[in-house]
N, C-alpha and C positions, 0 to 999 in steps of 0.2 A: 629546030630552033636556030636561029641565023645571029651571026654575030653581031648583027646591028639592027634588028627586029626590035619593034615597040613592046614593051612587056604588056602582060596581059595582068588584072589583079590576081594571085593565084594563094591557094586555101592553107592554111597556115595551121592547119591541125599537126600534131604529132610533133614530135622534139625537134626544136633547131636551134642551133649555136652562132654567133658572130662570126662575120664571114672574115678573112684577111683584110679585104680592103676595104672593112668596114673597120679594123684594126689600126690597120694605116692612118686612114683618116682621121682619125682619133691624135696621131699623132701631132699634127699641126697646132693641136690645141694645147698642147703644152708650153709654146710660145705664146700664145696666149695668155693663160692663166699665169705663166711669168711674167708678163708686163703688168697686167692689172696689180700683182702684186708690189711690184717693184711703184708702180705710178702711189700705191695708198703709202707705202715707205716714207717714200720722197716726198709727198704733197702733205700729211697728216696735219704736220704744225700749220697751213695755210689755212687752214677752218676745216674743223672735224665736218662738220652738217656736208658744206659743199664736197669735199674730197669722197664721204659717203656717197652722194648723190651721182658721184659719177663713178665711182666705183660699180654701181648696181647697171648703171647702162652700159659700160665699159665690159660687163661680165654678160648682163642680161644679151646684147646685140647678135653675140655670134652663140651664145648659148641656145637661142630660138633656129637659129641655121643648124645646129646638133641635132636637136630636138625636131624638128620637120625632116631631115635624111632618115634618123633612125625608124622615124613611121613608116616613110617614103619605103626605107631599104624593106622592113617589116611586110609592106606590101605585094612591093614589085620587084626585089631586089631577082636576080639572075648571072649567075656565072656566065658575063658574056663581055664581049672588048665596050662593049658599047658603055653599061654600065659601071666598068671600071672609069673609064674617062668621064665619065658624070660626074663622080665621086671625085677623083681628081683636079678637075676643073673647078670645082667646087671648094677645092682645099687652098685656090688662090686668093680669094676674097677675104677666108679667114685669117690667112697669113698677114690680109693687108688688115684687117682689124689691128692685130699685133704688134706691125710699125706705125700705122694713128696715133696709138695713143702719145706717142713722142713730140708729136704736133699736137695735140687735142692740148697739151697741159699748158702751150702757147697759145691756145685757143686759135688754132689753125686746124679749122676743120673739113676741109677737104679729103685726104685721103680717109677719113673717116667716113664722111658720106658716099666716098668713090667704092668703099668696101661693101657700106650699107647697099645700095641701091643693086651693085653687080651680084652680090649673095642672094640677095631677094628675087633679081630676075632672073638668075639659074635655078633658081629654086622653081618658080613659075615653069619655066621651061622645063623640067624634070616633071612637076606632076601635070606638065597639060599636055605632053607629049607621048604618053601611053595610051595604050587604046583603050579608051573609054566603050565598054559593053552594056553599061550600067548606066541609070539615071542617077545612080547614086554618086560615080566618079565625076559626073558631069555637074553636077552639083554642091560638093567636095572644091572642086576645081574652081568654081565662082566665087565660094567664100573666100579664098586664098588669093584671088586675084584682085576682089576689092580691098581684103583687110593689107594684104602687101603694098596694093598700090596706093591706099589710102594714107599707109606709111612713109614710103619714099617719098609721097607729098609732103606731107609734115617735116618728114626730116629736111628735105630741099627746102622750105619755108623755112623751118630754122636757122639753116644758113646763112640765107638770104637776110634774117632778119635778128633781131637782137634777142631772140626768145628761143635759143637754142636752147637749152636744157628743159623746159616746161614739153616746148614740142616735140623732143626727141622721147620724153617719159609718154608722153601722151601713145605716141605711134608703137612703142614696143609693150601699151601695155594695151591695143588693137590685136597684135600680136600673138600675147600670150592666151588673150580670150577669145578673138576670132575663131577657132578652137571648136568654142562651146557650140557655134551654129553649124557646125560639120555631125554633130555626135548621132542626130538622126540616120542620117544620112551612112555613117559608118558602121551603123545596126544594121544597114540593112547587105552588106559587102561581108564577108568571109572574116569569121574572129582571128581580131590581131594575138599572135603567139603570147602562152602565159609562162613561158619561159627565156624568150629571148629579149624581150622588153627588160625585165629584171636585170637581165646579164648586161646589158650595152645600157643602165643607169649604174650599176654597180663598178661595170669597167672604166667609165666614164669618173667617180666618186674616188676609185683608188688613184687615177690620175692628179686629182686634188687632192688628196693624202701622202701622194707619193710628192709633192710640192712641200710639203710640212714634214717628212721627213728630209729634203734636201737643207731645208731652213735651218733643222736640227744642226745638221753638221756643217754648215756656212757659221754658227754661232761657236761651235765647236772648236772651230779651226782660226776663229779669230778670238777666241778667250781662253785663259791658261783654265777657269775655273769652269768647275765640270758638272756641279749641282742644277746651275738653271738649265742647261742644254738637257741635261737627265731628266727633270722634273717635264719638259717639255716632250719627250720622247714619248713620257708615260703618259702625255696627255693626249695624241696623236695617236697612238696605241688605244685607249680609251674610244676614241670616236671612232675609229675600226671596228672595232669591235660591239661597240651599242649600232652602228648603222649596220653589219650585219647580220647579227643576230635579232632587230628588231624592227626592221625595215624591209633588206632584201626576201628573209626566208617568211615574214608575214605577206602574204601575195593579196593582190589586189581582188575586189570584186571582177570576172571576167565578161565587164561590160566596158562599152566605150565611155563611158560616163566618168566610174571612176577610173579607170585609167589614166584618162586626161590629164584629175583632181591628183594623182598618183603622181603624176610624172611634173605638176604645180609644187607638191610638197618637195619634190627631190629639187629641182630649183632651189630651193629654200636652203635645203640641205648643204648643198656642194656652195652656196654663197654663204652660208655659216663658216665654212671648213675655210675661205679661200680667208674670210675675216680673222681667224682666229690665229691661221698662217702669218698674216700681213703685220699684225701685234709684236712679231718674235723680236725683229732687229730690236722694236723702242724698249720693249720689255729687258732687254740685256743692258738699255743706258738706264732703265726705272723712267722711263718715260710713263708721265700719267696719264695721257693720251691714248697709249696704247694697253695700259690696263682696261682705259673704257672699252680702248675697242675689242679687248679679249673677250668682256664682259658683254658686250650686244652679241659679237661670236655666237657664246657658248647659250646664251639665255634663248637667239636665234636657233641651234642645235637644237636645244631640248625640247624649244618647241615644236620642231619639224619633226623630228625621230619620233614624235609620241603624238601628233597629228596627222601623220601619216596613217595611222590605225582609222581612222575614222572611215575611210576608203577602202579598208581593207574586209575580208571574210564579213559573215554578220553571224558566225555560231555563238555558241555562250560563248565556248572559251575566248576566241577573239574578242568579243567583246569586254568581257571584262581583264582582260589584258590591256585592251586600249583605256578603260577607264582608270585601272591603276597606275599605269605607267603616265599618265596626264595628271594623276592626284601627286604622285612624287614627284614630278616634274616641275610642277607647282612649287610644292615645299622647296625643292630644293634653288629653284632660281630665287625666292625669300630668302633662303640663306646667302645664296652669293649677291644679292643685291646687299643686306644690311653689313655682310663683308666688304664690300666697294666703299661703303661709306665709312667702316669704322676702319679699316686695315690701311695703313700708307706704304708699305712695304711692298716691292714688287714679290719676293719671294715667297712671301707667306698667304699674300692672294692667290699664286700660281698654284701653292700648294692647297689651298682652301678649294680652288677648281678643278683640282684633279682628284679629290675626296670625294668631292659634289658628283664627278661623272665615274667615278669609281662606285659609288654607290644605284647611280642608274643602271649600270652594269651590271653587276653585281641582280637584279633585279630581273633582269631581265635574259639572264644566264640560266637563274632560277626556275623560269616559266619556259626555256629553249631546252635543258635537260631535260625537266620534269615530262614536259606536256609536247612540245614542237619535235625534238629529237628524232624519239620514237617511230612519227609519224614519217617525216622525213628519209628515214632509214627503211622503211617498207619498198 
């Protein structure tokens, strides 16, 4: 195999782990997810609705560039010079996501589009430049080149035009569903790994965790008092721990289908965490703002952690793990909702949320001893 050879798609049975520079790359996006958060801080008070709106494209944009590599790598990935500089090359774009957003809040959206467009056509060039054996890559490959290019349409039109936010939502959400018209197509190519997928959403998820514990101690170090920083530790601890004991080790159907659907829900997930992050600063002035936003957060969370089942195995036991952990999940966003309205106190919300996901936990600790452990441990 030659250092600069086209990969071949090659059969992805047997155990495999996250490569370094799939590690690396990973890394870029923690500047990322620091700006998006730093931008919801800053912007909150200007209109909750709007500052959401962009938060989700803000996150979504370069979240679909993760999400296309990690398959990419899944596929073709090979220990060779060639495709470390793919991957590399590739980490520029994202980078330039990260300084946009400093212009984007001036509504100077240039280096925003200059990120969109160049991620997308590296992106093109990485899966159209292996060798296609298959009719199935060759057709993989045309979904990807209308729906990307159908996008960078859009987004240049938004530019252009005064309907940037409508056409930018439009185009990344070609995107995230262009997807669905590959899934044929991907039945018919060598199953994608049922181990490595989990690991590079999982590693990806503690990187937005490890974001909210920095938050922790940024609150920490700017206040004598030590209750709300505590109270928040234990609730980033919480989400740790419901995502994975009931997310990561509940493993998907090993079909293309849901996997997809799998890897929609984890979206959901790590845009919950990144919300419930971005709450900390207001929450330390009792910002009411940011109670709301703790509150779409966590209500986001519980849905995803326990809709993510739906995807997952179809034994008894999985299934009715998914139906219970959805009947609580229920319940309990009923409590924290008629909490939001009657409680004014930021402190005794915070605490009424971390009871809430204390008990999700708690639940599902229950079903990961009893019944998942065991199996696990064979």
């Amino acid at each position: 195999m030659s250092e600069w050879s086209r990969p071949h798609v090659h059969s992805t049975e047997g155990h495999r782990q996250a490569s370094w520079i799939e590690l690396f790359f990973d890394l870029v996006f923690i500047a990322s997810l620091a700006e998006v958060i730093h931008y919801v801080e800053a912007h909150l008070a200007d209109g909750f609705a709007h500052t959401i709106g962009w938060f989700f494209i803000l996150f979504t944009a370069p979240w679909i560039v993760w999400r296309s590599s990690t398959f990419y790598s899944d596929r073709y990935e090979e220990n060779t010079t060639r495709h470390r500089l793919l991957m590399i090359v590739l980490m520029i774009p994202i980078g330039l996501f990260a300084y946009s957003i400093h212009y984007t809040t001036n509504h100077e959206y240039g280096w925003f589009i200059l990120s969109f467009v160049l991620s997308r056509c590296w992106l093109l060039f990485m899966w159209g430049s292996v060798k296609m054996t298959e009719s199935a890559q060759k057709q993989t490959f045309r979904v990807l080149l209308i729906g990307h290019g159908s996008a960078m349409l859009l987004v240049t039109l938004g530019w252009l035009t005064h309907w940037m936010v409508p056409l930018v939502t439009i185009a990344l959400l070609i995107e995230l569903f262009q997807t669905l018209f590959t899934l044929r197509s991907h039945e018919k190519l060598p199953a994608l790994t049922h181990n490595h997928l989990p690991e590079r959403f999982g590693l990806f998820t503690m990187l937005v965790l490890g974001e909210g514990v920095l938050g922790v101690i940024y609150i920490l170090s700017e206040s004598s008092q030590l209750f709300l920083p505590f109270l928040l530790f234990l609730l980033i601890v919480s989400c740790f721990w419901i995502y994975y004991d009931q997310v990561i080790y509940r493993l998907f159907e090993p079909t293309a289908w849901h996997i997809y659907w799998w890897s929609v829900w984890n979206l959901g997930i790590v845009a919950s965490l990144l919300l419930i992050r971005s709450a900390f600063i207001g929450l330390k002035t009792e910002n009411t703002d940011s109670m709301l936003l703790l509150l779409i957060g966590v209500l986001l969370f519980l849905l995803t952690t326990g809709g993510s089942g739906i995807v997952g195995k179809k034994d008894e036991l999985s299934r009715r793990m998914t139906k219970r952990f959805l009947q609580l999940r229920f319940l309990m966003s009923l409590v924290l909702l008629t909490g939001y309205w009657m409680i004014n106190s930021v402190y005794i919300f915070v605490s009424m949320t971390l009871f809430v996901l204390l008990i999700v936990l708690l639940q599902g600790m229950y079903y990961w001893v009893r019944y998942l452990k065991p199996h696990a441990n064979k």
